[in-house]
C-alpha positions in Angstrom: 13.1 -10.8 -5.1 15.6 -8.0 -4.6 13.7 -5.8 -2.0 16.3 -3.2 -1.6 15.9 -2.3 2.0 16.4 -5.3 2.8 20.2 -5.0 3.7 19.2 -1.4 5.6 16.6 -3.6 7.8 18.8 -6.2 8.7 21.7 -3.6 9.6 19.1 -2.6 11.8 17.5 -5.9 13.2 20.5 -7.4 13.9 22.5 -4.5 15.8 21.1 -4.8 19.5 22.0 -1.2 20.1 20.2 0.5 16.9 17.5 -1.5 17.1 17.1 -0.7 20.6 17.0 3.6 19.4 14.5 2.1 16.5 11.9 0.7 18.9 12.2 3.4 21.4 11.7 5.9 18.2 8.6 3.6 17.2 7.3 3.8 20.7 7.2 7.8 21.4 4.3 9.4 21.3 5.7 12.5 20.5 6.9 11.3 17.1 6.5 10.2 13.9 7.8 9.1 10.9 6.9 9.2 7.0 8.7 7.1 4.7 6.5 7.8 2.0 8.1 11.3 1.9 11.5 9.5 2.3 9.9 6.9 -0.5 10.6 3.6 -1.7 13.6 2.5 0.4 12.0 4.2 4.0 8.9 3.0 2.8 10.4 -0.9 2.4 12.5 -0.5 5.5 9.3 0.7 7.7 7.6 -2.7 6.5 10.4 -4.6 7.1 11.0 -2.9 10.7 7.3 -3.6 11.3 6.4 -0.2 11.7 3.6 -0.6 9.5 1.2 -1.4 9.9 2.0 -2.6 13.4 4.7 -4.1 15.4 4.3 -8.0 16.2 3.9 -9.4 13.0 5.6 -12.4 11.8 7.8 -12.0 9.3 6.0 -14.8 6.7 2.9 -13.0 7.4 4.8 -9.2 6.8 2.7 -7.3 4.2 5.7 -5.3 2.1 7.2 -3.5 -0.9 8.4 -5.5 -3.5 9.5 -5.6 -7.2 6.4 -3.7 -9.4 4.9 -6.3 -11.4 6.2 -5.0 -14.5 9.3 -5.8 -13.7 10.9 -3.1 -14.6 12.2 0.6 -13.0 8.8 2.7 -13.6 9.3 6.4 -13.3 5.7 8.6 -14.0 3.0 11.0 -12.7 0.0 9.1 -10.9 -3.0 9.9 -8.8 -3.2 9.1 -5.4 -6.4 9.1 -2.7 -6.0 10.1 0.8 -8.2 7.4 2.7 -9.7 8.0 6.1 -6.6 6.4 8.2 -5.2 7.2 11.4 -2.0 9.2 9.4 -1.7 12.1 12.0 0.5 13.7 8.5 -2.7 13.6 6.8 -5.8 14.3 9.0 -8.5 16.5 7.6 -7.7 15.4 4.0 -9.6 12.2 3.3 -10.9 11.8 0.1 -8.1 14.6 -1.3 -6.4 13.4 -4.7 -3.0 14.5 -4.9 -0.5 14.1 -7.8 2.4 12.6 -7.5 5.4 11.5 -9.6 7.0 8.0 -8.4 10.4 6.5 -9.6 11.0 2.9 -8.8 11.1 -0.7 -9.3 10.2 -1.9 -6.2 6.9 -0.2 -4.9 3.8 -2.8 -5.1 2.1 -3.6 -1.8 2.4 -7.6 -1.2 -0.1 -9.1 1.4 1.3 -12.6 1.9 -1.5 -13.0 4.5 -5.1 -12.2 3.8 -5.7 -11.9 8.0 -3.3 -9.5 8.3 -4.6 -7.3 5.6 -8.4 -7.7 6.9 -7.0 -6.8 9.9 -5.3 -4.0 8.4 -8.3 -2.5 6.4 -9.9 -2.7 9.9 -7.6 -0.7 11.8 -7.9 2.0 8.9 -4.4 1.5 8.4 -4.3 1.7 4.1 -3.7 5.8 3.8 -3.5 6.1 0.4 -4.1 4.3 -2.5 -4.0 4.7 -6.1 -6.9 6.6 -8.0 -7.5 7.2 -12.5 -8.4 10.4 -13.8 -11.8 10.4 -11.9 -11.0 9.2 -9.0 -11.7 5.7 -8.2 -9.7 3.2 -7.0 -7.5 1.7 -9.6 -5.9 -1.8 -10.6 -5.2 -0.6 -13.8 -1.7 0.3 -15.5 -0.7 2.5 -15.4 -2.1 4.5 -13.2 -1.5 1.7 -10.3 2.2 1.7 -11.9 3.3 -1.5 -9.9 -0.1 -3.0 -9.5 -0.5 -2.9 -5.6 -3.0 -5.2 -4.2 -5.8 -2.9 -3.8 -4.3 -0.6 -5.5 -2.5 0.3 -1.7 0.1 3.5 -1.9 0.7 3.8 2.2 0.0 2.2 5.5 0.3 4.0 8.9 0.6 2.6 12.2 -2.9 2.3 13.9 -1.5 5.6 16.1 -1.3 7.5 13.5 2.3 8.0 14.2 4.1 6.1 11.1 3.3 6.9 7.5 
């Protein structure tokens, strides 16, 4: 399993001095970030930074971005659902359905630990998720393109402050 931030993270995790400016980034609250807008590789790299959805977590136990179950590069127009999260980037538009188009071949949400997930759901930490035609929360290709455990687009940091 490829995940291509992978290399970006450990540039990262292993330089004392960058991931110094990293954590004292994460840990402004005047800030935030949002990979999603950045996509894919921000996206992988926030995971693998522990950014979302929250610092602390062992890596084993690391939900993250990983090759789509097809197995293959998937470029197309899906739905997505604004959930009620603590995304400061997306207050006031719960329940909003926005179209996107999405390119990549590494983009489903893996939960290697069902605890952490719970947890996650909890913490209202899932802020968007994959959605048909009419709506509702999808499994289905292709409208979940890379079949994302509960059909998860996003996480955010329980502040609010990492997308």
């Amino acid at each position: 399993m490829l995940e291509s931030a992978r290399g970006w993270a450990a540039t990262i995790l292993f330089n004392k001095e960058l991931k110094a400016q990293f954590d004292a980034f994460y840990a402004r609250p005047d800030t935030f970030s949002l990979a999603l807008l950045g996509i894919c590789n921000g996206c992988q790299l926030m995971a693998q930074l522990n950014f979302v959805p929250w610092k602390g977590i062992e890596e084993a136990k690391q939900p993250r971005f990983i090759q789509n179950k097809s197995g293959r590069f998937e470029s197309r127009f899906v739905n997505m659902r604004v959930e009620k999260s603590n995304a400061i980037m997306l207050q006031g538009m719960e329940g909003s359905t926005l179209g996107v188009w999405v390119a990549h071949g590494e983009g489903r949400c893996f939960w290697p630990d069902d605890a952490v997930k719970e947890e996650a759901m909890r913490q209202n930490c899932v802020a968007l998720k994959y959605v048909d035609d009419d709506g509702n929360v999808t499994m289905e290709y292709p409208m979940n393109r890379n079949s994302s455990e509960g059909a998860v687009v996003g996480l955010t940091s329980p502040d609010g402050h990492h997308v």
